[in-house]
PDB file with SEQRES, HELIX, SHEET and CRYST1 records, atoms N, CA, C and O in Angstrom:
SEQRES   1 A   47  UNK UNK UNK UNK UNK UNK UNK UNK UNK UNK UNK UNK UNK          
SEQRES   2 A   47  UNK UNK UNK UNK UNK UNK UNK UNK UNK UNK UNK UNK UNK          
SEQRES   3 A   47  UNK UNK UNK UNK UNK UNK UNK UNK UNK UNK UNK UNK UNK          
SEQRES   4 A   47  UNK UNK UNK UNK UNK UNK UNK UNK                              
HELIX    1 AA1 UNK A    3  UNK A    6  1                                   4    
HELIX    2 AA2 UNK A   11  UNK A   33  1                                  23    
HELIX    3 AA3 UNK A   35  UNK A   40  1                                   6    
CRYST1    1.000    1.000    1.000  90.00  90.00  90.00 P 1           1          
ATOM      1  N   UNK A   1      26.820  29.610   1.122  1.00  0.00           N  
ATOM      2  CA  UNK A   1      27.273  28.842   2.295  1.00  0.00           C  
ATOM      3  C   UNK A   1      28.799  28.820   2.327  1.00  0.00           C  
ATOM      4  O   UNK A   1      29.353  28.105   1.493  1.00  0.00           O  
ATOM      5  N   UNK A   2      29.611  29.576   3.261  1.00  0.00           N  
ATOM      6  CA  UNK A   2      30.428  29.135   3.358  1.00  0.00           C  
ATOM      7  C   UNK A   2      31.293  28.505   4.098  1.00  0.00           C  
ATOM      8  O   UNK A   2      30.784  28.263   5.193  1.00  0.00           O  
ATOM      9  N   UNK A   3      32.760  27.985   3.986  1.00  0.00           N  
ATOM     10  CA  UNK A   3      33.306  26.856   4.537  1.00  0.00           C  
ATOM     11  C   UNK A   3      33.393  27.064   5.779  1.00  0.00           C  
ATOM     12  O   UNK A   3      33.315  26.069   6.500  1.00  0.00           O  
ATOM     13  N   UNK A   4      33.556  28.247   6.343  1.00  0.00           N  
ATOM     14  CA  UNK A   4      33.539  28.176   7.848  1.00  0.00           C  
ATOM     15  C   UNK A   4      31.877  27.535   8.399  1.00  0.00           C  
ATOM     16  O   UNK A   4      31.594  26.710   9.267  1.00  0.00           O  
ATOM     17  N   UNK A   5      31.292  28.079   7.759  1.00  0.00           N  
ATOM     18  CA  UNK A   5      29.944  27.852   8.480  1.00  0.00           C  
ATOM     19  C   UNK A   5      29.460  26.465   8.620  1.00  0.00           C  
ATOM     20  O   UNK A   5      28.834  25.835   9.473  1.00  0.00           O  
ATOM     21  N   UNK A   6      30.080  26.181   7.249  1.00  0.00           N  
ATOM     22  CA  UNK A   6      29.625  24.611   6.918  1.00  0.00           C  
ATOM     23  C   UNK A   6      30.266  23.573   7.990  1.00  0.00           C  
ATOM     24  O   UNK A   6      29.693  22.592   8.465  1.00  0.00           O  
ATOM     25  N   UNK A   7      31.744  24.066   8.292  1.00  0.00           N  
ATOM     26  CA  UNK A   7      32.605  23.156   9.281  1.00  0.00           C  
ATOM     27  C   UNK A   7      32.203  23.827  11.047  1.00  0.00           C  
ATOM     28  O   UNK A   7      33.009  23.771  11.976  1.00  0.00           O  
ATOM     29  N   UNK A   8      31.203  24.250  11.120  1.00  0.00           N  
ATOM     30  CA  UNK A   8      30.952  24.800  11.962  1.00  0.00           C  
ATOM     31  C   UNK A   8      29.998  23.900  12.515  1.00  0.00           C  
ATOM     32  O   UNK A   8      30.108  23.468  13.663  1.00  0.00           O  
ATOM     33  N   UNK A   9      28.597  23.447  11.363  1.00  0.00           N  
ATOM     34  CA  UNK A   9      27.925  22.939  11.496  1.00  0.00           C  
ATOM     35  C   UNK A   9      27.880  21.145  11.445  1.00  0.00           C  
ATOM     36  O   UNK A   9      26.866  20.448  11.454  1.00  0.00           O  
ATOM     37  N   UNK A  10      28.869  20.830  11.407  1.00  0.00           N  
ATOM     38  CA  UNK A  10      29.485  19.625  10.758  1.00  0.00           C  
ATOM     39  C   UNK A  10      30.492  19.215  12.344  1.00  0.00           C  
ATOM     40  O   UNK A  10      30.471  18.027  12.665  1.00  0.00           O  
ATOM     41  N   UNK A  11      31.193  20.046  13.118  1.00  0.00           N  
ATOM     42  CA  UNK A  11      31.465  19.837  14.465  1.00  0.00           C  
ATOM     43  C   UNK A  11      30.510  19.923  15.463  1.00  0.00           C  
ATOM     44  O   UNK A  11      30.462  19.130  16.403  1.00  0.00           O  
ATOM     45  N   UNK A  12      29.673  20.940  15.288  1.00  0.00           N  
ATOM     46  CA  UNK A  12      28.211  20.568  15.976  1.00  0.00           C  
ATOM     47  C   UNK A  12      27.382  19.454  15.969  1.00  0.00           C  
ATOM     48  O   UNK A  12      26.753  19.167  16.987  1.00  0.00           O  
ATOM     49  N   UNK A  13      27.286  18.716  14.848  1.00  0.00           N  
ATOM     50  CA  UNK A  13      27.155  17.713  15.133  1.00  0.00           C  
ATOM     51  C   UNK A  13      27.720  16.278  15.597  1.00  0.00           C  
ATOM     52  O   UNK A  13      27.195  15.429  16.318  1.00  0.00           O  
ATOM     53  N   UNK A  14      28.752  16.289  15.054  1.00  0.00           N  
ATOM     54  CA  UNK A  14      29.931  15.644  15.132  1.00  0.00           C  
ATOM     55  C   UNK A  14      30.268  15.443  16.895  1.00  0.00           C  
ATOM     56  O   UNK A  14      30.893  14.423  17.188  1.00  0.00           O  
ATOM     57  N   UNK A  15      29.867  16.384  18.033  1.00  0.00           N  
ATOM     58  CA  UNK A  15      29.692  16.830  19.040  1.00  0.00           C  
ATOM     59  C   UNK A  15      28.311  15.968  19.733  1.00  0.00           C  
ATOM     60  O   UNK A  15      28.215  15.143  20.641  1.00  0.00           O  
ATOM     61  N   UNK A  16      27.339  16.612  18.818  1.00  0.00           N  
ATOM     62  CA  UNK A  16      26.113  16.108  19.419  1.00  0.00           C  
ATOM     63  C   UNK A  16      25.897  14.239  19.341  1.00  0.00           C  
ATOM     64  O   UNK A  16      25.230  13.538  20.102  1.00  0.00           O  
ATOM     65  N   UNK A  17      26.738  13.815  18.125  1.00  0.00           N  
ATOM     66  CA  UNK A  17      26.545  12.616  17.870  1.00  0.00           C  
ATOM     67  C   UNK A  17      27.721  11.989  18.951  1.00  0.00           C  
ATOM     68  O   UNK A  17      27.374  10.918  19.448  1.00  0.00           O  
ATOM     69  N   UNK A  18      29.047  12.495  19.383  1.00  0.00           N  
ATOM     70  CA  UNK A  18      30.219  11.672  20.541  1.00  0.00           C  
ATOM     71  C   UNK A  18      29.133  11.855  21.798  1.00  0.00           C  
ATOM     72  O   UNK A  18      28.739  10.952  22.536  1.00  0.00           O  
ATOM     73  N   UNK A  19      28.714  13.418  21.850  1.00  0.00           N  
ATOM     74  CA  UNK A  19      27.323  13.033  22.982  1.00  0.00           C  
ATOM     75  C   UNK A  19      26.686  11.953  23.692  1.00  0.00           C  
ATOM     76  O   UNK A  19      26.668  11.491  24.833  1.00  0.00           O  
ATOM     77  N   UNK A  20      26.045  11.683  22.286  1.00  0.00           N  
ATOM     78  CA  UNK A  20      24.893  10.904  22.137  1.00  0.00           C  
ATOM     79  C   UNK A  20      25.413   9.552  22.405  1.00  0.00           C  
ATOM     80  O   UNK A  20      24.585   8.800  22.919  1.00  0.00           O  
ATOM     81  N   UNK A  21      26.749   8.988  22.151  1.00  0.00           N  
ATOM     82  CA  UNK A  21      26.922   8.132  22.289  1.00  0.00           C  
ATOM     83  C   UNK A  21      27.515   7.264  23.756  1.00  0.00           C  
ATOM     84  O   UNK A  21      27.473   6.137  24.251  1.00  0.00           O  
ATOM     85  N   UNK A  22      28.023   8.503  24.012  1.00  0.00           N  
ATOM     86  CA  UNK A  22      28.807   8.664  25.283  1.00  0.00           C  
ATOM     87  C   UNK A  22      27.704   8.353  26.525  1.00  0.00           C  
ATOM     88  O   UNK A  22      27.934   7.575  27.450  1.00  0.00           O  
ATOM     89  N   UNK A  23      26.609   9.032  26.371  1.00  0.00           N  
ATOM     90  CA  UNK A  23      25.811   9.333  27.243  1.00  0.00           C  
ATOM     91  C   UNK A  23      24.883   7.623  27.188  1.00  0.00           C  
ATOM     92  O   UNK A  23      24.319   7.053  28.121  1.00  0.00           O  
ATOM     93  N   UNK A  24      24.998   7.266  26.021  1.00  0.00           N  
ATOM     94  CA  UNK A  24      24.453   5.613  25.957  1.00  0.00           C  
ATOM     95  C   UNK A  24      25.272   4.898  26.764  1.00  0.00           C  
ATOM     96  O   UNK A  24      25.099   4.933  27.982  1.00  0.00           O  
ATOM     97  N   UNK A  25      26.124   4.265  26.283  1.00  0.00           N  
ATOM     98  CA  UNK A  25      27.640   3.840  27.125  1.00  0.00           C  
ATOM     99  C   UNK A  25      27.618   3.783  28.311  1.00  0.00           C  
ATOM    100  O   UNK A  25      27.780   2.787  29.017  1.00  0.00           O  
ATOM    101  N   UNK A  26      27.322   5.349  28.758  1.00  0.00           N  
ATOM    102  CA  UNK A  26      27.152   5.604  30.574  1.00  0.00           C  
ATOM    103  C   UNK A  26      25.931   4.962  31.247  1.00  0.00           C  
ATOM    104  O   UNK A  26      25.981   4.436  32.358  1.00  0.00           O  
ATOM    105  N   UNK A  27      24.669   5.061  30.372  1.00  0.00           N  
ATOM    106  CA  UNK A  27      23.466   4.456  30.833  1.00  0.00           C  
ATOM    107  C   UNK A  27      24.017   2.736  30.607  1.00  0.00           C  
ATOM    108  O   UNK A  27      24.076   2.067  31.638  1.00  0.00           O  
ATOM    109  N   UNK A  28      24.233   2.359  29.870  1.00  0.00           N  
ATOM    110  CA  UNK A  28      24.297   0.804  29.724  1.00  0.00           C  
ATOM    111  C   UNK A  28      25.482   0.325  30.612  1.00  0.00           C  
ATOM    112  O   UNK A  28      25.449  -0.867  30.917  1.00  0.00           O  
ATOM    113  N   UNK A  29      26.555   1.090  31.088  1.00  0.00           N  
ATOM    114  CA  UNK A  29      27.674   0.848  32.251  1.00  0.00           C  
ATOM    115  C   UNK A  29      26.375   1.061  33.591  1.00  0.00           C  
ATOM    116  O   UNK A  29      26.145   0.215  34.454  1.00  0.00           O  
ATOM    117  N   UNK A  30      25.896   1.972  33.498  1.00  0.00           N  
ATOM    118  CA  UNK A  30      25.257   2.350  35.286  1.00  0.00           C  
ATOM    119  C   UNK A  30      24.563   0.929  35.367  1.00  0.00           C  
ATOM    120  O   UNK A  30      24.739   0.167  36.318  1.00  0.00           O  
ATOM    121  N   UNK A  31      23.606   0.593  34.077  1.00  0.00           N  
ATOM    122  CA  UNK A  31      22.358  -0.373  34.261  1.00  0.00           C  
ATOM    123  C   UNK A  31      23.295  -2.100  34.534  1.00  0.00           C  
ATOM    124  O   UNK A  31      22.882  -3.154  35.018  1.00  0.00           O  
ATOM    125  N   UNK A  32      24.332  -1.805  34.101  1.00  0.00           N  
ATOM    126  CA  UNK A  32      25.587  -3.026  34.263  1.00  0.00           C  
ATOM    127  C   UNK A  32      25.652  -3.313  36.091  1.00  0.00           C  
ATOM    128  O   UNK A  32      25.297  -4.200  36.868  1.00  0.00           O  
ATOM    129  N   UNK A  33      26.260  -2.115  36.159  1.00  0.00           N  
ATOM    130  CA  UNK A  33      26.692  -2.381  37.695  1.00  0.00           C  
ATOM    131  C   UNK A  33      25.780  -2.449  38.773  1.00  0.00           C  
ATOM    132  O   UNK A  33      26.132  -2.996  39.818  1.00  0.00           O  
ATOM    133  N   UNK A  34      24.491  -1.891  38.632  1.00  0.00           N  
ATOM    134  CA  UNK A  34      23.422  -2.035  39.183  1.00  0.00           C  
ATOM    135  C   UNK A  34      22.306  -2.500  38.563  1.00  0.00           C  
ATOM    136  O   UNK A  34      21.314  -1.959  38.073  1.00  0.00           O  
ATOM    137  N   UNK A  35      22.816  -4.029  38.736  1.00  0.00           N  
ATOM    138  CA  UNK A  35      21.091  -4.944  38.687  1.00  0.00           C  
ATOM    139  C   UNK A  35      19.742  -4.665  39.020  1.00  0.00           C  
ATOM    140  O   UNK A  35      18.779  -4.872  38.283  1.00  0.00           O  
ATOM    141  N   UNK A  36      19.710  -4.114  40.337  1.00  0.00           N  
ATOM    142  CA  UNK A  36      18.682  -3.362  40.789  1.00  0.00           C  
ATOM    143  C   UNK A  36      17.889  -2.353  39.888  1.00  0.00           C  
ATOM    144  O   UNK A  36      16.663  -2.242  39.902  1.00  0.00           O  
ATOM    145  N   UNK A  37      18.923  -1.486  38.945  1.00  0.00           N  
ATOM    146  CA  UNK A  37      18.023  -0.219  38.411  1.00  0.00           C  
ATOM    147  C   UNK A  37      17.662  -1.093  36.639  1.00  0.00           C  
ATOM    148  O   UNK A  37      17.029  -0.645  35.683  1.00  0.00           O  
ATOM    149  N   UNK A  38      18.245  -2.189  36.775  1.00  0.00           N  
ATOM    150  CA  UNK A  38      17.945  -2.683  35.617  1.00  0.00           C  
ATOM    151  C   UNK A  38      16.313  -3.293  35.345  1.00  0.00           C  
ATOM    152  O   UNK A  38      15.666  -3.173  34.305  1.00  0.00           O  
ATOM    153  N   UNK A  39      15.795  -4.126  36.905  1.00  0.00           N  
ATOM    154  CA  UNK A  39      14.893  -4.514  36.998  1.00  0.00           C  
ATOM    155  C   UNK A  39      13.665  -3.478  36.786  1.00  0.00           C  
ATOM    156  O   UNK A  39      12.523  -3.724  36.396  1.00  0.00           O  
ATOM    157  N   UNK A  40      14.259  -2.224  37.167  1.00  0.00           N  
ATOM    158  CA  UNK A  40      13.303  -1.391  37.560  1.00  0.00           C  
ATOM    159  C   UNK A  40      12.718  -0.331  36.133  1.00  0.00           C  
ATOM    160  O   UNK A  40      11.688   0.320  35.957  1.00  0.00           O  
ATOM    161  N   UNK A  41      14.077  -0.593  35.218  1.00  0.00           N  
ATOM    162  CA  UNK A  41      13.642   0.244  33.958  1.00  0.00           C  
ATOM    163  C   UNK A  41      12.649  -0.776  32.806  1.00  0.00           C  
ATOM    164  O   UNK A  41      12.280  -0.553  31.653  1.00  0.00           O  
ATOM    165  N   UNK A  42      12.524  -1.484  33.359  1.00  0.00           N  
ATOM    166  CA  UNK A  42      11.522  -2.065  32.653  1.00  0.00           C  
ATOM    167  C   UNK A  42      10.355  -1.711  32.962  1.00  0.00           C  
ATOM    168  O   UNK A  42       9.765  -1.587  31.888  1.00  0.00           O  
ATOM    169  N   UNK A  43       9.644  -1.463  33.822  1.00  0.00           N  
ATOM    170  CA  UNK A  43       8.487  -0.772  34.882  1.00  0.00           C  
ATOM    171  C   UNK A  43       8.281   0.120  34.528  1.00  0.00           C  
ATOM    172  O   UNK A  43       7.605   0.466  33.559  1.00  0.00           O  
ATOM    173  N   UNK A  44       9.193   1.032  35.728  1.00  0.00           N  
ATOM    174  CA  UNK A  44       8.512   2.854  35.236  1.00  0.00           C  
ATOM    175  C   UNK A  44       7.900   2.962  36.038  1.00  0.00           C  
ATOM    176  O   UNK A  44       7.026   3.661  35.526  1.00  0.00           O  
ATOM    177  N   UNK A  45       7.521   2.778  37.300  1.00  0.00           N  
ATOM    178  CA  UNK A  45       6.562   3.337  38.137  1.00  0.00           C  
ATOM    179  C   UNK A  45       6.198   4.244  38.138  1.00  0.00           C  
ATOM    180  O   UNK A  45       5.000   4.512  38.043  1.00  0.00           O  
ATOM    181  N   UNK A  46       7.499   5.383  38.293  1.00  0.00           N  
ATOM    182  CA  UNK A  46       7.146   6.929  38.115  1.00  0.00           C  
ATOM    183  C   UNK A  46       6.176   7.143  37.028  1.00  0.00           C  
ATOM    184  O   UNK A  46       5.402   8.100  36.986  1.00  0.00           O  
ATOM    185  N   UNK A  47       6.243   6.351  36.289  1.00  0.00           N  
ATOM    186  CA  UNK A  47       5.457   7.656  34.816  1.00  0.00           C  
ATOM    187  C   UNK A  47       4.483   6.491  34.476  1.00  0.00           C  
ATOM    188  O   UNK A  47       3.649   6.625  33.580  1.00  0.00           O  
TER     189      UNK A  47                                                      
END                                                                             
């Protein structure tokens, strides 16, 4: 294994995890400003 590969795989995640978090953040800001979609994710109608 070497160091390139390893720091390769280590920004890939590092990536997937600012992602992951980012993309929470955005859902819990949208569900903030709209009360409406807040009521509604409790439900689920669709599914």
């Amino acid at each position: 294994m070497s160091e390139t590969m390893l720091l390769g795989v280590a920004i890939g995640v590092f990536v997937m995890l600012i992602i992951g978090i980012a993309l929470t953040i955005y859902e819990f800001h949208r569900a903030g400003s709209e009360p409406v979609k807040k009521s509604d994710k409790g439900q689920r109608p669709e599914r």
